[in-house]
C-alpha positions, -999 to +999 in steps of 0.1 A: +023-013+026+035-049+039+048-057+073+077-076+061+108-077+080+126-056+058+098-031+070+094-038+106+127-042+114+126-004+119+105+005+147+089+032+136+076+019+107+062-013+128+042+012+148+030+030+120+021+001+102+002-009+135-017+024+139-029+026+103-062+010+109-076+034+128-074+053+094-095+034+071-093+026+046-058+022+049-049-012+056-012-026+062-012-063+045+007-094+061+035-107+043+014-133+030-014-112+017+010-088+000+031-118-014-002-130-031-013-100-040+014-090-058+021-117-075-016-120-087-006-085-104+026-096-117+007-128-138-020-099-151+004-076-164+020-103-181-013-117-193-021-087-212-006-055-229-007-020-212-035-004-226-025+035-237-028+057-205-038+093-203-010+098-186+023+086-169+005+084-134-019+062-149+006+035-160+014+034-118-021+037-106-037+014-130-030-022-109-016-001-079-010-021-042-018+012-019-036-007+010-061+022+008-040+056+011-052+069-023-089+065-009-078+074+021-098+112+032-065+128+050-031+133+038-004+110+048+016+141+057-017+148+081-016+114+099+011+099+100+022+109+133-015+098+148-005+065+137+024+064+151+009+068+181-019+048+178 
């Protein structure tokens, strides 16, 4: 997740975004960050084929921009209100 202005202009999501370093590794990137991270994997998926996945999940998770939630031990479901308070 990015804190763009499209995302933080909700309030909620601001202080989630916020509180979502207390739960590493989860990380929420600045615009910046995300904008260069994402376009570095836009230029590799266009630099080279897909190669065949195992599976449908694979084709997401591959190159994915999670800022740490798939690593992350806990469920989202489990702390997302904690970082909303936090």
């Amino acid at each position: 997740p990015a804190r763009t202005v499209s995302v933080c202009h909700n309030k909620t999501m601001e202080a989630a975004l916020n509180g979502m370093a207390y739960f590493r590794p989860c990380e929420a990137a600045d615009p910046a960050t995300a904008q260069a991270g994402l376009f570095a994997l836009l230029a590799a998926d266009l630099a080279a084929p897909l190669p065949a996945a195992a599976s449908p999940f694979h084709i997401f998770s591959r190159r994915a921009w999670h800022g740490g939630c798939w690593r992350c031990p806990w469920e989202q479901s489990s702390v997302g209100a904690a970082m909303y308070c936090l």
